[in-house]
C-alpha positions as CSV (number, residue, x, y, z in Angstrom):
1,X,40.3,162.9,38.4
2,X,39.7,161.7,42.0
3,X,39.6,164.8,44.6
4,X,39.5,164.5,48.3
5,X,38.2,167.5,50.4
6,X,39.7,167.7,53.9
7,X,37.5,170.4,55.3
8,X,38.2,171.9,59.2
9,X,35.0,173.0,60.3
10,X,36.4,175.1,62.9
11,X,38.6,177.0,60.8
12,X,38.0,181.1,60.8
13,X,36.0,180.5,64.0
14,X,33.6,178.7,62.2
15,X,33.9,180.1,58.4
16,X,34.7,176.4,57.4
17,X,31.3,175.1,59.1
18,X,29.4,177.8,56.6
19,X,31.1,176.7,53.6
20,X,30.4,173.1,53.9
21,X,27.6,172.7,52.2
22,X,28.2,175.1,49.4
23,X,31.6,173.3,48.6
24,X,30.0,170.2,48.6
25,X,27.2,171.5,46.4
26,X,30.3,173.0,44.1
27,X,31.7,169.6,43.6
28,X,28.6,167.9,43.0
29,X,28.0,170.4,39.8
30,X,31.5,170.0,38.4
31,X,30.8,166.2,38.2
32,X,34.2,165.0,39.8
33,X,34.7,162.1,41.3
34,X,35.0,163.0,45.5
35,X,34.9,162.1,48.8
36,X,34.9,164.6,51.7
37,X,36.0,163.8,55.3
38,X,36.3,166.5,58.0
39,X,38.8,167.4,60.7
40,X,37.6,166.9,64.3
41,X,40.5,167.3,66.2
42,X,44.6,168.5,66.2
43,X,46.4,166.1,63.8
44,X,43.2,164.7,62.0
45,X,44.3,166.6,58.5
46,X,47.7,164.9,58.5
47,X,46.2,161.3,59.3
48,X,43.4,162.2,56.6
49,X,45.9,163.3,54.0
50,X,48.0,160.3,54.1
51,X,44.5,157.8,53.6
52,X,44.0,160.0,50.8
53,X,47.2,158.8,48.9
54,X,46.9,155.9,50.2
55,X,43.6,155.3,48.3
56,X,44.9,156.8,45.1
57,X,43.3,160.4,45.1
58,X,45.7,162.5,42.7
59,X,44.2,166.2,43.9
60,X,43.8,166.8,47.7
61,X,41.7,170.1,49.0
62,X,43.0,171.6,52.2
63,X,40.0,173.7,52.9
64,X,41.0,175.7,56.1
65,X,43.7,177.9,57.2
66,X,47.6,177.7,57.1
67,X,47.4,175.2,60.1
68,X,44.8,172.6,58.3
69,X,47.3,173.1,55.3
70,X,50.3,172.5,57.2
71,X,48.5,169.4,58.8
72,X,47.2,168.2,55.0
73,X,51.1,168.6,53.5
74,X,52.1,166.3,56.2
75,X,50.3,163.7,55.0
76,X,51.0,163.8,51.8
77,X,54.7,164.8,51.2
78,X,56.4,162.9,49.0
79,X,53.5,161.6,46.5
80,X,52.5,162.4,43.6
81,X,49.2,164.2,44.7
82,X,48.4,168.0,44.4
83,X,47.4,169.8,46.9
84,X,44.6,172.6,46.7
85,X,43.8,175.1,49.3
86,X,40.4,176.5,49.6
87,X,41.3,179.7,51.9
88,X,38.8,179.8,55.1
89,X,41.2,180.3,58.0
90,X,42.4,183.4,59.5
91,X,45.9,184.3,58.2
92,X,45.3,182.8,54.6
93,X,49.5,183.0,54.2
94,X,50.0,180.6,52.1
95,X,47.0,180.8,49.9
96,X,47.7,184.2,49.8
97,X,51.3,182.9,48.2
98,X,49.8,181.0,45.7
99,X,48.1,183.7,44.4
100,X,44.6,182.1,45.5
101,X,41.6,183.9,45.4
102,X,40.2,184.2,48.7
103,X,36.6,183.6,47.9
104,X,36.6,180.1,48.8
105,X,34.0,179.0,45.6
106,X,36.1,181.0,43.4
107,X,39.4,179.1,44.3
108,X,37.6,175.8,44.3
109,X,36.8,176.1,40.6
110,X,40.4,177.0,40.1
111,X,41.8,174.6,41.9
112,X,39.9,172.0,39.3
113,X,40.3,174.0,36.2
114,X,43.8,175.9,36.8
115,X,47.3,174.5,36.5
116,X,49.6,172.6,38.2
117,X,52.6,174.3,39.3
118,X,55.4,172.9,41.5
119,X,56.5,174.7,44.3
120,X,59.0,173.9,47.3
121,X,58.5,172.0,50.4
122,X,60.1,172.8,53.3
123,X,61.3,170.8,56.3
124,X,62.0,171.4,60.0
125,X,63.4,168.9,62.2
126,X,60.6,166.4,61.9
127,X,57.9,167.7,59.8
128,X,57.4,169.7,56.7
129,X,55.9,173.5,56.2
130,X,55.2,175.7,53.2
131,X,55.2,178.9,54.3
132,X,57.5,180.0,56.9
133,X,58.8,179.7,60.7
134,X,59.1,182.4,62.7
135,X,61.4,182.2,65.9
136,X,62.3,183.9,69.3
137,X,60.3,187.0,69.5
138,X,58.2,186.4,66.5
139,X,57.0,182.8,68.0
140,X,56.2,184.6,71.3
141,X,54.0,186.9,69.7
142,X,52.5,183.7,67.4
143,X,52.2,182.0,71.2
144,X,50.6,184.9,72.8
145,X,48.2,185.0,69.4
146,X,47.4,181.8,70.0
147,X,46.8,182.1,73.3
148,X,44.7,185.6,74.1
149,X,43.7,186.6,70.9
150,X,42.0,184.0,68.7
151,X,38.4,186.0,68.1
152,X,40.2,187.9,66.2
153,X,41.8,187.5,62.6
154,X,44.4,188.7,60.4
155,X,47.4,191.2,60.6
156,X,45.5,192.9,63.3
157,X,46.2,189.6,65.5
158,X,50.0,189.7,65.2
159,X,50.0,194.0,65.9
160,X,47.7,193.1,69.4
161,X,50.1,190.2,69.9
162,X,53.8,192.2,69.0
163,X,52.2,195.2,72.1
164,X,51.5,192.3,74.6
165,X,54.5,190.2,74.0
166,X,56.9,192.8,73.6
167,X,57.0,194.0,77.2
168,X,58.3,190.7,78.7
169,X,60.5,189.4,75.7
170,X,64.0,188.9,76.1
171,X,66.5,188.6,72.9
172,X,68.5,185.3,72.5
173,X,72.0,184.0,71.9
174,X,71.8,182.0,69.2
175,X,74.4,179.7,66.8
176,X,73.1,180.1,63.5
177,X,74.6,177.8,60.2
178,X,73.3,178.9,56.8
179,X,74.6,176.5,54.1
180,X,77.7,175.3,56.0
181,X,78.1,179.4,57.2
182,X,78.4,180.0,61.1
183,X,77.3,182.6,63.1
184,X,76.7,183.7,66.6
185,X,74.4,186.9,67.1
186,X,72.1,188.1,70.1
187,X,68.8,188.0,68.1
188,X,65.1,189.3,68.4
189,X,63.9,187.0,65.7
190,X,65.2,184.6,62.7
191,X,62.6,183.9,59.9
192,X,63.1,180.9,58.0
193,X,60.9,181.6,54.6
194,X,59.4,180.4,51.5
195,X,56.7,182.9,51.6
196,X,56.9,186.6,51.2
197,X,54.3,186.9,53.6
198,X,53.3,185.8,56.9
199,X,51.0,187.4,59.7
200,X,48.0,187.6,57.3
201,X,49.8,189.2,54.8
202,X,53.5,191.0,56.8
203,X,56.0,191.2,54.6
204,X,59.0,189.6,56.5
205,X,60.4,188.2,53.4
206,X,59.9,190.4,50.7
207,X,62.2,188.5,48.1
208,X,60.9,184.8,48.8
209,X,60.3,182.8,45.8
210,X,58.2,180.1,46.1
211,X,59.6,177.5,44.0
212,X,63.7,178.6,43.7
213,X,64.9,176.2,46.2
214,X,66.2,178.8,48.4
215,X,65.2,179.6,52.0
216,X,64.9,183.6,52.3
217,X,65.9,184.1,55.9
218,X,65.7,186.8,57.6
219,X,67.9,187.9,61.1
220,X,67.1,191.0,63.6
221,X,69.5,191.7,66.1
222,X,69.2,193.0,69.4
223,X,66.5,195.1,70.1
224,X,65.1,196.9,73.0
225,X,61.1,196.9,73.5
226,X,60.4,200.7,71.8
227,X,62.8,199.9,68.9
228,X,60.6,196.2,68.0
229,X,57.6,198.5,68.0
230,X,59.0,201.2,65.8
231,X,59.6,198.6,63.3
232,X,56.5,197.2,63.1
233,X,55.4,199.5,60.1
234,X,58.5,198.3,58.2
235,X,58.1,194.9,58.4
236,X,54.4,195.7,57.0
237,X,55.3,197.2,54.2
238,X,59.0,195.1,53.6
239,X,60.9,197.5,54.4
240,X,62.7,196.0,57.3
241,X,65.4,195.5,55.5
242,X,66.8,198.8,55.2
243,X,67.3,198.7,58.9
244,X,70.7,198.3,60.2
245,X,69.9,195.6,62.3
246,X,68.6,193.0,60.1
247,X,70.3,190.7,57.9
248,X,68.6,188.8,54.9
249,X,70.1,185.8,53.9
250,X,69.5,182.5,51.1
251,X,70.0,178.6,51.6
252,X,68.7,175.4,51.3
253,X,70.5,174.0,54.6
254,X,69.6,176.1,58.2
255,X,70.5,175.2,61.4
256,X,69.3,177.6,64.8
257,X,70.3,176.5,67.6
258,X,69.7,178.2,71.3
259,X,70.7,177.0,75.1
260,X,67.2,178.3,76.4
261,X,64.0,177.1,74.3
262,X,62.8,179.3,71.5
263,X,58.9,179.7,70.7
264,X,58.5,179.1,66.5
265,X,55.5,179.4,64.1
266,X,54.9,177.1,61.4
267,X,52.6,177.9,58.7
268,X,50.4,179.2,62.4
269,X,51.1,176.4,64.3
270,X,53.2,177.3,67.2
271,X,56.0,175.0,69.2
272,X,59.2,175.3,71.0
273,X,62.8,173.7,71.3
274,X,66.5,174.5,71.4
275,X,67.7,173.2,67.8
276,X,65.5,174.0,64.8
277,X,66.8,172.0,61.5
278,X,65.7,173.3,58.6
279,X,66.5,171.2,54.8
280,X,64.5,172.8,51.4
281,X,63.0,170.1,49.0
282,X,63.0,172.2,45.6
283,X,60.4,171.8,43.7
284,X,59.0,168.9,46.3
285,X,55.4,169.8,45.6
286,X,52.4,170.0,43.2
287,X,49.9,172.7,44.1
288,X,46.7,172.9,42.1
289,X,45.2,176.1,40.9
290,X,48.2,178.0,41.8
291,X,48.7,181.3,39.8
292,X,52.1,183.1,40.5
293,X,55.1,184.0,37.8
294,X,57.5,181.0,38.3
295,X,61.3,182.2,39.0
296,X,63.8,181.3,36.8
297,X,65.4,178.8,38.6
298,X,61.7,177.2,38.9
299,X,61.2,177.7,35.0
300,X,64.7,175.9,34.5
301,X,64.1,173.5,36.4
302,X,60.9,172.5,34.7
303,X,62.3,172.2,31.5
304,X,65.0,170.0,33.1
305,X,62.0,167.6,34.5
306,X,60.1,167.5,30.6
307,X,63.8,165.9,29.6
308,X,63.9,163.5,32.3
């Protein structure tokens, strides 16, 4: 086995420059074969990732946060590497999916010693994700996180951001096509989801499975500034979806499209654009060390893969 560590020192303002050595010192003891390279600036983990297929390494570590992941999976999509995450950013989200452990020693020896499971790979317009987007007021709050907040970490980022962004947010018209499904709705926020979690841990898909082909998405209407906060709790906990003005859907095929930009987050990277395409690849990638109950559709299609 050849393994390739792509480490972002930066990540968890500056967690991933403490674990360097002690990773490094991890691998050396297990007696792999490896090569570590290290992220210096925005973009390097995609360029890094693709090298590493290119020069045959069948495991790739993502140690970092969602972001370093994200970059990682970009560079590899659509070989037949596996990808390992070694959690050391600040929202953990996808890690956290994968049902990681969060000492970052711990899920290094898993990721070498665990199994391989498949899970889905998700695409928007141009690039691939594996957690979740966020849009309209949910990507201003990810903006405003990014922006004003970034010494701190976790959930309580997202509740400092939601009480900042909140005041000067404005819902949207959008047009929104699930699976060939049109609708037009005044929104707050769409999530687009293959994770259960997002936010360091909110549960704004609460049903996601990770490896069933289906987007979960998730639609709030209209809300004034006192109702978003009232909410908060709810999404927290799930429970969201009790509330009159949200709407949970599934497909592999999403279109949003808006006449005035919307802010998005992408596995906590954060961009903006009027038309947001989204297409699910089931089962379109191997994730190493992963340790979640596969759904049934995932199970089926497994067995469907062994006859192949």
């Amino acid at each position: 086995m050849r393994v390739k560590l792509i480490l972002n020192p930066i990540a968890g303002r500056g967690r991933g420059e403490r674990y360097r050595e002690p990773l490094l010192a991890a691998l050396r003891t297990a007696g792999v074969e490896f090569e570590a390279s290290f992220t210096g600036q925005h973009g390097a983990g995609r360029v890094l990732g693709k090298q590493a297929v290119t020069e045959g390494f069948d495991l790739i570590i993502a140690a970092g946060g969602d972001g370093t992941v994200n970059e990682v999976v970009n560079g590899m999509a659509g070989s037949a590497a596996a990808l390992g995450v070694v959690p050391l950013g600040t929202g953990n989200d996808f890690a956290m999916m994968m049902g990681m452990p969060m000492d970052p020693l711990v899920a290094l020896t898993r990721i070498l010693h665990g199994p391989r499971l498949a899970v889905d790979l998700c695409r928007i317009n141009d690039r691939f994700y594996v957690s979740s987007v966020g849009a309209g007021f949910d990507g201003e709050v990810a903006y405003v996180a990014n922006r004003h907040f970034r010494r701190f970490r976790g959930m309580p980022v997202y509740i400092l951001s939601v009480f900042k962004a909140v005041l000067s947010y404005r819902p949207r018209r959008v047009r929104l096509v699930v699976d060939g499904q049109e609708m037009e709705k005044e929104i707050t926020l769409v999530a687009v989801a293959n994770s259960r979690n997002y936010a360091g841990g909110m549960l704004v898909a609460p049903n996601a499975l990770a490896d069933d082909g289906l987007f979960e998405i998730c639609v709030a209407e209209k809300m004034n500034p006192l109702r978003i906060v009232a909410m908060l709790p709810k999404f927290i906990r799930g429970n969201h979806v009790e509330l009159k003005e949200i709407t949970m859907l599934r497909g592999r095929e999403v279109l949003l499209e808006s006449e005035t930009p919307l802010y998005y987050h992408f596995d906590g990277a954060v961009a903006q654009d009027t038309r947001l395409s989204f297409r699910m690849i089931p089962r379109g990638l191997l994730v190493a060390g992963a340790n979640f109950a596969p759904s049934p559709a995932g199970v089926a299609a497994a067995k469907a893969e062994e006859k192949i």
